[in-house]
C-alpha positions, 0 to 999 in steps of 0.5 A: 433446475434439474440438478440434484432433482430425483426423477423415476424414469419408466422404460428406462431401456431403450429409446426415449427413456433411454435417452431421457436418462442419459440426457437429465444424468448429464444435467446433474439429476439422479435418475431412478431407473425401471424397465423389464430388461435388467441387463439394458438397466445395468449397462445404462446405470454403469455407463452413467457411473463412469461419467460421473452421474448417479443412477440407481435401477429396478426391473419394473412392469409397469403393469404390477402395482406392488412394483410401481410402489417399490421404484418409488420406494428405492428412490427414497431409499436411495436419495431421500425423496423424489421430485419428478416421474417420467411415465414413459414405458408403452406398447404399439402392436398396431393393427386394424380393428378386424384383425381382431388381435385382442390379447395386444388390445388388453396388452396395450390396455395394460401398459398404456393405461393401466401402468401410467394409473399405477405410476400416478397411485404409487407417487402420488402420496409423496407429491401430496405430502411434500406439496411439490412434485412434477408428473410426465408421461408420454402419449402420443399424436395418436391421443391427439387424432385418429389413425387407420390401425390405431385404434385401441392404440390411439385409445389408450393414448387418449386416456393419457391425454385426458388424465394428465389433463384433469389430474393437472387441474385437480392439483391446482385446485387441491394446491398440491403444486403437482404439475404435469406434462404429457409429450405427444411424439410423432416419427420418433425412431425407437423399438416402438415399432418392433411390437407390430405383428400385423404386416400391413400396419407393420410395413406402412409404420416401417415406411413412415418411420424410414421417411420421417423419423428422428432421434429420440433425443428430442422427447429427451429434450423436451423433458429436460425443458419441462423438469427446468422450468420454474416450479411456479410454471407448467407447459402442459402439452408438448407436441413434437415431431420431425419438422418434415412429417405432415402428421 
């Protein structure tokens, strides 16, 4: 059931987030939500308000364990505890590796690896101590295979693979019943590709998306089909994209 369920939903501003929160707000959740631009997370939390669902909100960079800590903090304040977090906030700055772009490799590094390992460290002691507790995160078809202009990119997303994987079968082994889910999109039609600054791998994304991309109101579908499940039941892994993309 995803009524009254607590779900912290990371880049909670636009795109997937954007849309996970309006999605599980509609199915009765109370949403906690983080991202860097205050102003999207205002309007988000007010329209949800309006229609009658309870949403609360911080400025969050992933990248700062401190405030990782205190989203899960406002949570507990707010609404008592937390059930679900939804690893979502993530950069794309796509180029080829001889470009030699290392401030968006470290960026990447940042946000994709590093605020998904702060996510995890600031909820887990809740997860741990309440036996229970659903960990999400969105990595991409990228963490599943190789692609021309994605290679720090697609390296960071395979970290993300490999971690939800292993901290899966830790918590079945530690028996502190923490599932997990990791979404491998394809063309999803997001601001994803607004943090490309090499041209080729701009225009070729650009292309590619204006072919194949759908709404991300399907990875918000997904979601909602993970946090529903029975809580003695994880699906995992989650691969999705248009149906019309060979990825």
């Amino acid at each position: 059931m995803i009524k009254d369920k607590v779900v912290i939903i990371t880049g909670a501003s636009s795109g997937i987030g954007e849309a996970t929160t309006k999605l599980l707000a509609r199915k009765g959740a109370k949403v906690v939500l983080g991202a860097r631009r205050e102003d999207n997370l205002k309007a988000l939390a007010e329209v949800i308000g309006r229609d009658g669902g309870q949403a609360v909100y911080q400025v969050l960079d992933v990248t700062n364990p401190a405030e990782n800590k205190a989203i899960v903090k406002l949570a507990k304040e707010t609404f008592g505890r937390v059930d679900a977090i939804f690893l979502n906030a993530g950069l794309m700055p796509s180029s080829p590796v001889s470009a030699l772009k290392t401030d968006e490799w470290e960026q990447m590094v940042d946000v994709n690896i590093k605020g998904v390992l702060h996510g995890v460290a600031a909820v887990m002691p809740e997860f741990s101590a309440q036996k229970s507790g659903h960990i999400l995160a969105t990595s991409s078809v990228a963490g599943l295979k190789a692609y021309p202009n994605g290679a720090v990119y697609g390296g960071t997303k395979w970290f993300v693979r490999n971690f939800m994987e292993v901290l899966r079968m830790e918590s079945a082994m530690e028996g502190t019943n923490i599932r997990t889910a990791t979404i491998y999109p394809a063309a999803i039609n997001t601001e994803l590709l607004d943090t490309i600054t090499d041209k080729g791998a701009s225009d070729a994304m650009r292309g590619l998306y204006a072919k194949f991309g759908i709404s991300p109101d399907r990875i918000a579908d997904i979601v909602a089909f993970a946090l529903d499940l029975p809580e003695d039941t994880t699906v995992n892994e989650f691969t999705v994209g248009p149906a019309s993309q060979p990825w």
